[in-house]
ROZALUM-984598 format. One line per 10 residues: number of its first residue (from 0); their letters; for each residue x, y, z of C-alpha. Coordinates in steps of 0.001 Angstrom, whole numbers, plus 500000, padded with zeros to 6 digits. Layout:
NUM> a> X,Y,Z | ...;
***
This chain:
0> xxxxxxxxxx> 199335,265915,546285 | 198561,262719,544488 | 196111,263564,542131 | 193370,260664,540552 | 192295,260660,537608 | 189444,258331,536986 | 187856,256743,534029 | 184073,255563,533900 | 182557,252613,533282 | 180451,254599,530605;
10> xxxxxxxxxx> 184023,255987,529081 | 185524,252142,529174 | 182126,251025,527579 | 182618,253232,524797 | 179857,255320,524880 | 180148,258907,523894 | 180546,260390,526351 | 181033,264361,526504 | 184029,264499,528907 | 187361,262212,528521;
20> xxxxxxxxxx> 189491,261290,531536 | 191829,264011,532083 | 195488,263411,531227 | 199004,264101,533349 | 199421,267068,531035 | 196568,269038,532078 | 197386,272688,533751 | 199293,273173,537175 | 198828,275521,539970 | 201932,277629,538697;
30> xxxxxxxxxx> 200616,278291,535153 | 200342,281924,533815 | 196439,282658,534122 | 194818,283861,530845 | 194038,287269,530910 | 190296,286902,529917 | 187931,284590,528919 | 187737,283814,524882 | 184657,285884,523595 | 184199,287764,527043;
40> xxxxxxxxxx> 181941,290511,527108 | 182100,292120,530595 | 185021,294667,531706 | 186772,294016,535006 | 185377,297140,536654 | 181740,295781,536378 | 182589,292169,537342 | 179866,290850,540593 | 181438,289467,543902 | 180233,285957,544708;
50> xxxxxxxxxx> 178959,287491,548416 | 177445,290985,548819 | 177624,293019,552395 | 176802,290973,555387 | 173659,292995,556298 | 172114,291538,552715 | 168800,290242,552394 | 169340,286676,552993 | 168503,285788,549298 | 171130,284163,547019;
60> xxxxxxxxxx> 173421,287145,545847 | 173720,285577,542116 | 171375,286615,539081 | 170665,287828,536329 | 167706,289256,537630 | 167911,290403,541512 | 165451,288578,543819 | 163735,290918,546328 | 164428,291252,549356 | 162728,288989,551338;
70> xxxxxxxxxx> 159983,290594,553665 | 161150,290240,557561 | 164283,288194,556894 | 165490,289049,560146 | 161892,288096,562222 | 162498,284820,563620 | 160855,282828,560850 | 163323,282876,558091 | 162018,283674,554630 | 162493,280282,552366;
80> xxxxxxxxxx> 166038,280655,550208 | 166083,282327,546978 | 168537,282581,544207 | 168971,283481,540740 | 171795,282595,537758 | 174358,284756,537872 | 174630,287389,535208 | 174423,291244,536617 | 176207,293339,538632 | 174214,296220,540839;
90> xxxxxxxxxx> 171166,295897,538855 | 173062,296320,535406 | 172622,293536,532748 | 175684,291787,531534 | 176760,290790,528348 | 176943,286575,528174 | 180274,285472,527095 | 180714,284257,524251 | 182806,280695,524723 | 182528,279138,521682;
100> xxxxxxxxxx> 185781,278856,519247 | 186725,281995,517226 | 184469,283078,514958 | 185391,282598,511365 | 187457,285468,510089 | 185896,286282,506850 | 182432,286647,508711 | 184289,289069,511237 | 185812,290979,508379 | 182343,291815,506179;
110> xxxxxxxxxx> 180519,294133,508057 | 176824,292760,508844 | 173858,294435,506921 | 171632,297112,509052 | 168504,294232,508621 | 171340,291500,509604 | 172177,293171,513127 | 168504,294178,513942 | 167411,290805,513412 | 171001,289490,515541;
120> xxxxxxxxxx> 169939,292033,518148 | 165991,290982,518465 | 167008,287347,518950 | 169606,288258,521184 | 167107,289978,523325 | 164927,286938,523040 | 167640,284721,524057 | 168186,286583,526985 | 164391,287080,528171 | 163919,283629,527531;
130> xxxxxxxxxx> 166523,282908,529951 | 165466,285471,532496 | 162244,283774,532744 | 163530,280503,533119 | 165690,281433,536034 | 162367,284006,537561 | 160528,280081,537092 | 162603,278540,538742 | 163023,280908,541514 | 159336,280153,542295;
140> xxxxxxxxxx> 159104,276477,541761 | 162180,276954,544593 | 160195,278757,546904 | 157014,276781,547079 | 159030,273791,547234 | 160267,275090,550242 | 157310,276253,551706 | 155586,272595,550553 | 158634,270707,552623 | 157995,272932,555617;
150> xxxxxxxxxx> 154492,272283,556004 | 154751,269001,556393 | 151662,268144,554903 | 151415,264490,553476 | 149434,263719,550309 | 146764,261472,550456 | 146380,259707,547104 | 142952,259075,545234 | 144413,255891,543302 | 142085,253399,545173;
160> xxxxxxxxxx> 145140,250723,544661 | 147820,253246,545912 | 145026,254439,548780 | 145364,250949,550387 | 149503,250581,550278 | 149051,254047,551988 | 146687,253178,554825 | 148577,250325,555164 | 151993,251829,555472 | 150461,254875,557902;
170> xxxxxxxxxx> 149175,251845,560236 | 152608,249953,560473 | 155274,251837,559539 | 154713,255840,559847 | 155428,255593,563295 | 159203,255131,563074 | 159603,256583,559334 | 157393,259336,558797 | 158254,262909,560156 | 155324,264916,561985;
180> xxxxxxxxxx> 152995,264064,564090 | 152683,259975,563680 | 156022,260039,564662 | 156272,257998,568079 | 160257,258762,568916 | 162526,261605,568322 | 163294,261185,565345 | 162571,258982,562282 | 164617,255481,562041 | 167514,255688,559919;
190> xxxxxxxxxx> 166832,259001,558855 | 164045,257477,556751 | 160888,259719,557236 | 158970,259975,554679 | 157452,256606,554070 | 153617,258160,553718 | 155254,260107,550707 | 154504,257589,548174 | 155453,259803,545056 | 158958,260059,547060;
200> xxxxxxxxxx> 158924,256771,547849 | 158260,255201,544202 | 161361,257380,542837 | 163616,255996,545338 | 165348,252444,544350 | 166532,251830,547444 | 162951,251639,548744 | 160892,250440,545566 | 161397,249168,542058 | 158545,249988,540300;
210> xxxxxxxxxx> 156534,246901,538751 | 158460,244856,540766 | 157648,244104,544388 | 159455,241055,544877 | 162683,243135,544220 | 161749,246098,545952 | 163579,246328,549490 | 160614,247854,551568 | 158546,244764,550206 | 161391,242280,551336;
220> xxxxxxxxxx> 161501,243391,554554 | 157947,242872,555072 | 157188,240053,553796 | 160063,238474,555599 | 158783,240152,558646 | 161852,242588,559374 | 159601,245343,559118 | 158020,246719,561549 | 160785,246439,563704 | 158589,246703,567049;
230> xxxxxxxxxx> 156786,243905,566029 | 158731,241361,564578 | 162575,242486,566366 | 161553,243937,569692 | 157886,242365,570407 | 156188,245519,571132 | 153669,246437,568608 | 150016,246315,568857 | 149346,244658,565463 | 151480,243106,562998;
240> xxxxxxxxxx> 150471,243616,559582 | 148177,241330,558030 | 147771,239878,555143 | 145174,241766,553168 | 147660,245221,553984 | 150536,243451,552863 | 148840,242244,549483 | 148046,245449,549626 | 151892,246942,549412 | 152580,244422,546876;
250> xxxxxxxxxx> 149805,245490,544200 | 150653,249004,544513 | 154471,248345,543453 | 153328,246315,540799 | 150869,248549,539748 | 153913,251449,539307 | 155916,249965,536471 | 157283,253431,534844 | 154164,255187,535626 | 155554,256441,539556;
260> xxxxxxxxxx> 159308,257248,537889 | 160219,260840,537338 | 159466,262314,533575 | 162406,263608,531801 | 160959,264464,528910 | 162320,267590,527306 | 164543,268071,529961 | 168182,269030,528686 | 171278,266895,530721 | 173874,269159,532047;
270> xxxxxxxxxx> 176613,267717,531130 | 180748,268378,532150 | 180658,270397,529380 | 177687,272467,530354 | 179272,272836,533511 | 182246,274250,532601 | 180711,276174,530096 | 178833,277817,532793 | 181472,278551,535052 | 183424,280410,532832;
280> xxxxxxxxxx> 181067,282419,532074 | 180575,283211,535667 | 184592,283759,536236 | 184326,286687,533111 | 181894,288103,535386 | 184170,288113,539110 | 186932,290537,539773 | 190019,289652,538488 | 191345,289158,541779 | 188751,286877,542654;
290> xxxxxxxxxx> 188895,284817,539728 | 191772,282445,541585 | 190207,281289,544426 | 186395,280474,542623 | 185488,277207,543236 | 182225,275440,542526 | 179293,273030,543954 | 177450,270488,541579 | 173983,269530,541947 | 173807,268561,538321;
300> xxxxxxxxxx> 173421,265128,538573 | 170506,264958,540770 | 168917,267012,537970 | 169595,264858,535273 | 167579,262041,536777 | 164676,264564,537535 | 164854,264667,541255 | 161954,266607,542752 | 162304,270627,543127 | 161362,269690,547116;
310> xxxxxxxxxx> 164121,267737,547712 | 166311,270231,545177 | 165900,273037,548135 | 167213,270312,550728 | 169998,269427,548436 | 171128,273445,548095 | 170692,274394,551784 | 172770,271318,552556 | 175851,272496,550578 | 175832,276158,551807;
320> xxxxxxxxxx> 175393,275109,555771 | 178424,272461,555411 | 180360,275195,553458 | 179836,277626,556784 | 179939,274480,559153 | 183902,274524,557848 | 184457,278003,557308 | 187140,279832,559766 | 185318,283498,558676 | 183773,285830,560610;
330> xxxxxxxxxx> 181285,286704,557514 | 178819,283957,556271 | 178783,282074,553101 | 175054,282823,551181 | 173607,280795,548138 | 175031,281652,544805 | 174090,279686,541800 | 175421,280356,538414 | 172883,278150,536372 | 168793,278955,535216;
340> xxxxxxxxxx> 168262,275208,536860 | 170508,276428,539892 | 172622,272958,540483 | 175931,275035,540058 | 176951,276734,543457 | 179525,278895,543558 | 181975,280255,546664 | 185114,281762,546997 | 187938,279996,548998 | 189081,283356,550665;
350> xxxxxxxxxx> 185259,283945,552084 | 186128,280284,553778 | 189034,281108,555017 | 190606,278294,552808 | 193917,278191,550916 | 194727,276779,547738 | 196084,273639,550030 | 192897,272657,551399 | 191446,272760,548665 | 193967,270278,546777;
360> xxxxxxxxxx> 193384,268255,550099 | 189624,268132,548960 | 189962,267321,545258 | 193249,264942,545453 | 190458,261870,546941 | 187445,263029,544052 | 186505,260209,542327 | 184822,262029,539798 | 187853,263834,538295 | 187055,264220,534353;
370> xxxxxxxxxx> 188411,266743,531855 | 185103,268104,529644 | 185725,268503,525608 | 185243,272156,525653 | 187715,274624,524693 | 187026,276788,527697 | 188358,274291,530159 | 192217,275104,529765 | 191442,278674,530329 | 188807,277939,533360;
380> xxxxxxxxxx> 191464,275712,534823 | 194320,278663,534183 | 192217,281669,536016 | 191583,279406,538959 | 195012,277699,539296 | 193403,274467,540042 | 193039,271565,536789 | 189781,270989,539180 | 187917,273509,540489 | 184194,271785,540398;
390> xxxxxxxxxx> 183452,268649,542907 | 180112,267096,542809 | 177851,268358,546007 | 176551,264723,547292 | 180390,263360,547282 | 180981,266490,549029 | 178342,266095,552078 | 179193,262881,552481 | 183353,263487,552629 | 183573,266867,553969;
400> xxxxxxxxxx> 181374,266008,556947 | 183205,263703,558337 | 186864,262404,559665 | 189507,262998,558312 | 188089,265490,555831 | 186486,267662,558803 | 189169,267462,561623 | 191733,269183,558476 | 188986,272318,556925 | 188535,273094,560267;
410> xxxxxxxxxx> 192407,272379,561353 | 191417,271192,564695 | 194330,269956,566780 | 194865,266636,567647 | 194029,266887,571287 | 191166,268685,573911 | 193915,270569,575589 | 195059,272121,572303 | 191823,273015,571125 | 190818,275056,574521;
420> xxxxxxxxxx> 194252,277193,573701 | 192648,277370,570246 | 189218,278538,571568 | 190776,280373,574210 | 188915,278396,577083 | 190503,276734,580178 | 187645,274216,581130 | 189212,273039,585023 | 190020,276977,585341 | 186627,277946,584545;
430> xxxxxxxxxx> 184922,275152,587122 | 187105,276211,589858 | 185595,280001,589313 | 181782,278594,589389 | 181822,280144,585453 | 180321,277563,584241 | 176716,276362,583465 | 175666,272775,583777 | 173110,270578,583435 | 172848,266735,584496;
440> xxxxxxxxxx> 170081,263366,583574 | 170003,260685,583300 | 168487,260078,579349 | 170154,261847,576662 | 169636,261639,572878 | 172736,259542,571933 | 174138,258671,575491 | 173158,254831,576720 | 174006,256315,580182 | 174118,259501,582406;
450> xxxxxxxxxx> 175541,263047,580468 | 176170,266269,581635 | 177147,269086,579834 | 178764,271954,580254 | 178898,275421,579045 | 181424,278279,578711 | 181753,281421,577303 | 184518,282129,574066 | 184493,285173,572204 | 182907,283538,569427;
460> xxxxxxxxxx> 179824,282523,571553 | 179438,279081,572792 | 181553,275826,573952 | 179554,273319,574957 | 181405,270500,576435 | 179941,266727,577864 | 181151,264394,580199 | 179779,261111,579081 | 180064,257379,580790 | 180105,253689,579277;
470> xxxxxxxxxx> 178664,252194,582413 | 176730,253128,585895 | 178591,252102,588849 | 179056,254709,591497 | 181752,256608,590323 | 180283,257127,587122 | 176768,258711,588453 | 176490,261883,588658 | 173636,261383,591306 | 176018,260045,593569;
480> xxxxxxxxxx> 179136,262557,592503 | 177849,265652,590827 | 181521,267503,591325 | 184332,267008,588734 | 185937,265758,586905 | 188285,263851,588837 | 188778,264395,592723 | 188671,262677,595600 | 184971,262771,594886 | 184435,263825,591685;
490> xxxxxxxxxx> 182859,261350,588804 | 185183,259370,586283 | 183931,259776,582734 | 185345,257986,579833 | 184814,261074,576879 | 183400,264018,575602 | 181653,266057,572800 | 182145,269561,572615 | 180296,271352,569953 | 181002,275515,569815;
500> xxxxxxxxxx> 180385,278090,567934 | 182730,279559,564839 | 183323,283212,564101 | 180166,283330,561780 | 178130,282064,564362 | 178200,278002,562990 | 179247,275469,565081 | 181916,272595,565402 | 182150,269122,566782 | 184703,267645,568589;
510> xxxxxxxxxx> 184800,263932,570376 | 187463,262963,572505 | 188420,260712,575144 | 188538,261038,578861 | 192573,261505,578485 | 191896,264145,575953 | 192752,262239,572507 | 190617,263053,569525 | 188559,260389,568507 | 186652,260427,564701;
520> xxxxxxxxxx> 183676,258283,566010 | 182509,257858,569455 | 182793,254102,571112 | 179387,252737,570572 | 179613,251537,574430 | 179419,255183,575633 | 177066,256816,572257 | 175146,255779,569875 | 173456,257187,566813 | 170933,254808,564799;
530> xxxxxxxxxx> 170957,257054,561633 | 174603,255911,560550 | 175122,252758,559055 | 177360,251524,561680 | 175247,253159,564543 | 178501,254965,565560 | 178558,258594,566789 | 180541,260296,564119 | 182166,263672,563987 | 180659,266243,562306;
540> xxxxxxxxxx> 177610,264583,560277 | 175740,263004,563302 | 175908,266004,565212 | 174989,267615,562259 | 171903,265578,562391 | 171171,265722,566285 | 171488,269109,566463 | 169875,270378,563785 | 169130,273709,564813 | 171505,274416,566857;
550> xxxxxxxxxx> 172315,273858,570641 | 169052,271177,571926 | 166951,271904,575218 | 167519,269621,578257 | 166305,269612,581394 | 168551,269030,584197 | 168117,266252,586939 | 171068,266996,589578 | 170321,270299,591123 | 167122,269878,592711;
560> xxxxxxxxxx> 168054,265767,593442 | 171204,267104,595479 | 169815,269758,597434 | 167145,267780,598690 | 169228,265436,599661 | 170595,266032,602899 | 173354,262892,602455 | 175002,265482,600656 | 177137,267593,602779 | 176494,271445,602545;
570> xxxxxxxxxx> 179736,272417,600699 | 178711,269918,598227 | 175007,271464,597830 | 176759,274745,597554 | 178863,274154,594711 | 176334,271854,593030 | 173677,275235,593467 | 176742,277197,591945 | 177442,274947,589046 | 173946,274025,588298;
580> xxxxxxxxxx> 171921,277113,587487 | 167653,277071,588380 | 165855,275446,585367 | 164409,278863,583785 | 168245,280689,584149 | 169214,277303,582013 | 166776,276823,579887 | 166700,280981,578749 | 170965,279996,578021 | 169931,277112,575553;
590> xxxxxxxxxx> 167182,279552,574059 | 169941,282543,573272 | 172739,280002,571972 | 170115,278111,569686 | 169112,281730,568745 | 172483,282540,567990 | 172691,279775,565246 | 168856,280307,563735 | 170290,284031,563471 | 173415,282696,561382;
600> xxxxxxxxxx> 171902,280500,559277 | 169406,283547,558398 | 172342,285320,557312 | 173551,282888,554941 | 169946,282906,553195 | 169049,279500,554828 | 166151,278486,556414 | 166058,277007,559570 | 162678,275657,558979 | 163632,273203,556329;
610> xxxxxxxxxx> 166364,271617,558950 | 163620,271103,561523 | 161933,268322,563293 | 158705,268582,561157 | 160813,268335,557913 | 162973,264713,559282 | 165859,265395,558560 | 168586,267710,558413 | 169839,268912,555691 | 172981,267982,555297;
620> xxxxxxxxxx> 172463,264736,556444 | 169764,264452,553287 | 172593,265619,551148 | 175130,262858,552430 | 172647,260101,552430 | 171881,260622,548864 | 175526,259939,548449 | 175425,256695,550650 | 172241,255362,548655 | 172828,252678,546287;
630> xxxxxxxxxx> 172145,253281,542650 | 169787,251754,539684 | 170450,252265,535592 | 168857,255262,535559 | 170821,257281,538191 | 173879,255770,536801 | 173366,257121,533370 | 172235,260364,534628 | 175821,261079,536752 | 177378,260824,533369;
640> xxxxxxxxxx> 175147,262845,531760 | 173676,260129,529396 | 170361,258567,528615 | 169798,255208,530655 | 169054,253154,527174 | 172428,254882,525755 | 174084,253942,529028 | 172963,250507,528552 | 173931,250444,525774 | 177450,251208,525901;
650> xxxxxxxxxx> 177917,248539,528800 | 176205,246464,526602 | 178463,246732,523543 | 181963,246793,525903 | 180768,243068,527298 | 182863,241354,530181 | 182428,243141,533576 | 180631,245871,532044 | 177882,243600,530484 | 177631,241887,533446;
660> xxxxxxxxxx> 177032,245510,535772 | 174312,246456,533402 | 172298,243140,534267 | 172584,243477,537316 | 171502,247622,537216 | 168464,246469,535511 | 167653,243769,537738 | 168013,245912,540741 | 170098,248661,542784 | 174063,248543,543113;
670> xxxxx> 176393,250186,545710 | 177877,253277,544447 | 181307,251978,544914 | 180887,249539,541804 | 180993,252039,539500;
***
């Protein structure tokens, strides 16, 4: 493995940063792991798993204090996710480690007064109620964020100036970017749906720069009349905006200057340090022989710039359903988070199915690779056999859910054939014996031309396959040839999805084409998917995002068009009435295998209701477009764990390219890759 060690623009700037770049010499695989923690507290014997039984409460299984059981987590409407720091074991408070350097030895050797270790013990006590109630806090402010995302309901401001931008917005532009009921197509463009949100909207830079229209992007795009898009690109709109609405979008940027932007007061950055700090403390608490294969989840740095608790919940379900999504385990990852502010997730590689291999494959392409000034880090590094066992959680949505990243968790094979022996499936054998259910039509969701699918039965559930076509002439309709594949008069298709389920009742995508070949994005001919940036079908995050919940309802076209069609001769109606079941048999299939994924997301603590249609988008997909977003001064600063002015300042003071980078942050948004 070629490991990358990378140095930030904040390090070369020379601002103080709390984490250097880690050197060559920093701890291999093959080390001797310490045998505990400096100042640990907690004896093996007591130590909490990271996952509890699979018939828990779907709750996170972390904390110091243990939620409750959530009331009717199996009904079909999943209670909202729940977690707590980690910290006790069966309902038995442990002692916090004590990671700091030795104590001095003189204080160790005079033996504290009986006032001295009352008082030590009272504001230990404090300490940790203090901390309980922080984590109980945020617990709530968790769940009602969750329950305020689900409802869907969109906040109609009393600011007179911000009251116009709105009503102007809702007239022009909900209907393509804002989820729920104004929504006039399946989904919203872009995966941008939440344009009425104008608190949302003000804190994202990629949309608006407060006290600065003529900057902002959404403005731009107005003005220059690029927006709407069904007005001014494809002539169908009712009204284009006028004048007095866009005036109206203009004052209410200006009017934001800092006022719209997240408040940070008081809020303590969690820095690397912090982080590793933390996740020692949570390794003194595992098993010993779980201690090796811990691995953790950062949310961190969408805390530091004060992201919203609503979008927080997104953010966390989003890393937990990609860490099942890839997961080769019968038994379901839950929610585990280490931290009171819960950005730290933590999983076990062996509860993946995962070796020490993948996850080297993961970390040896991390950009973020940074070795924190803390003495706990050599021994953190040493218990887990990895000088890396912490990846940031947007990097991670974006990499892990795609090619090549996705094809090698999942080691899927490099062909269809292969991955039927893998699934145990023999598609032609199972057409042949009529065991198959299909459905035909002639719109799909990503298809520009006729789809069928296809299902079979594995023994893990599900495996959904599609024939899909790049053009319409008559031996690619299924209207005219509803048998095949291939024949004398069987259709010719040019690819394939299949998406089926894994042991713990996730799914998997696979594309291919018509010979069979794996393919990491589908040919925009055949498929298309307007959220990506490229409008390409790609594995594993669009279908992420197109089936959201599981396996979609469709209605099939071909059944009841064949045999009423007396062109067709009667061996052909036959098969087609044994291939294509009546629309109630099909539809009560689709119902059971989207059932069978609410059901396993319900076990991992997730809620389904936060990945649905209401909501805009799925969750995973919000995670990796947070990733793909460009970046401003402040967001910057806060992935290093600094203060935008001190930031600034460093770039500032190391001149050259880095002066010039901070001009250009202030004056606007940058891609991520700059940095």
């Amino acid at each position: 493995m070629t490991w990358r060690w990378t140095v930030s623009i904040a390090a070369l700037a020379g601002v103080a940063l709390a984490s250097l770049v880690l050197a060559s010499s920093g701890p291999k695989a093959d080390e001797q792991a310490a045998i505990k923690l400096p100042g640990a507290g907690a004896e093996d014997g007591q130590a909490a798993n990271t996952n509890e039984s699979k018939d828990a409460s779907p709750q996170d299984d972390s904390g110091a204090t243990q939620a409750e059981p959530a009331a009717g987590a199996g009904d079909e409407k999943a209670a909202a996710p729940a977690d707590a720091t980690a910290g006790a074991t069966d309902g038995k408070e442990q002692e916090k480690p004590d990671t700091s350097a030795e104590k001095n030895k003189s204080e160790e050797a005079a033996p504290a007064a009986p006032e001295e270790k009352a008082a030590s013990k009272e504001e230990g006590e404090k300490a940790e109620s203090k901390e309980g109630d922080k984590t109980e806090q945020t617990s709530v402010d968790s769940e009602a964020a969750a329950e305020k995302v689900k409802s869907g309901e969109i906040p109609v401001p009393a600011d007179p100036v911000a009251l116009a931008a709105f009503h102007a917005l809702e007239k022009n532009c909900s209907r393509c970017h804002q989820a729920g009921p104004t929504l006039k197509r399946a989904k919203p463009a872009k995966n941008f749906g939440n344009i009425l949100h104008l608190d949302e909207l003000a804190r994202d830079p990629n949309f608006i720069l407060p006290g600065n229209p003529d900057g902002s992007h959404l403005f731009i795009q107005i003005a220059k009349k690029e927006m709407p898009y069904d007005c001014y690109q494809e002539f169908d709109c009712k009204d284009e905006p006028t004048e007095q609405e866009v005036t109206a979008i203009y004052n209410w940027i200006k009017s934001l200057g800092e006022v719209a932007l997240a408040a940070c007061a008081g809020r303590k950055v969690i820095d690397e340090e912090a982080i590793v700090t933390a996740i020692a403390a949570d390794l003194d608490q595992q098993q010993e022989h779980r201690r090796k294969g811990m691995r953790y989840i950062t949310l961190s740095n969408f805390y530091n710039h004060c992201v919203e608790e609503t979008d927080m919940v997104r953010y966390r379900q989003g890393v937990v359903k990609l860490l099942n999504s890839l997961s080769g385990n019968s038994d379901v990852v839950k929610l585990h988070t280490i931290d009171p502010e819960k950005t730290i997730i933590a999983f076990n590689l062996d509860d993946l199915g995962w070796t020490a291999e993948d996850w080297n494959r993961i970390i040896g392409t991390y950009p973020y690779a940074m070795k924190p000034d803390a003495t706990v880090y050599d021994t953190v590094a040493s218990l887990t056999g990895t000088p890396l066992p912490w990846i940031r959680g947007d990097w991670f949505g974006f990499t892990a859910s795609r090619p090549p990243l996705y094809y090698d968790l999942l080691k899927l094979p490099a062909n269809f054939a292969e991955l039927q022996k893998a699934e145990n499936v023999d598609v032609l054998t199972d057409i042949e014996k009529f065991l198959v259910k299909r459905a035909g039509f002639q719109k799909a969701g990503v298809s520009k031309h006729n789809r069928l699918i296809e299902r079979h039965a594995i023994p893990t559930g599900y495996f959904w396959t599609s024939y899909d076509f790049k053009g319409d002439k008559p031996e690619q309709s299924l209207f005219i040839h509803p048998l095949g594949p291939g024949g004398t008069d069987g259709f010719k298709h040019d690819g394939g999805e299949t998406i089926f389920s894994l042991p713990n009742g996730f799914q998997a995508d696979y594309l291919n084409t018509a010979k069979g070949d794996r393919l990491d994005k589908g040919p925009t001919e055949i498929v298309l998917d307007d959220s990506q940036l490229d409008r390409a079908v790609t594995d594993g995050i669009s279908c992420f995002g197109c089936h959201n919940q599981g396996i979609r309802q469709a209605t099939d076209d071909i059944r009841q068009h064949v045999l009423n069609d007396r062109t067709f001769s009667k061996e052909v109606r036959e098969q087609v009435e044994a291939l294509y079941p009546k629309p109630e048999d099909f539809k009560a299939q689709l119902d059971e295998d989207a059932t069978r994924f609410r059901n396993a997301m319900i076990r991992a603590g997730l809620d389904p209701e936060l990945d649905s249609q209401k909501v805009g988008v799925e969750t995973i997909n919000f995670l990796s477009k947070a990733y793909e977003k460009s970046i401003d001064l402040k967001i910057a600063a806060a992935e290093y764990g600094l203060a935008a002015e001190a930031f600034a300042k460093g770039l500032a003071d190391a001149g050259g390219e880095a002066g010039q980078i901070k001009r250009r942050l202030e004056q606007g948004v940058l891609p991520r890759e700059i940095l």
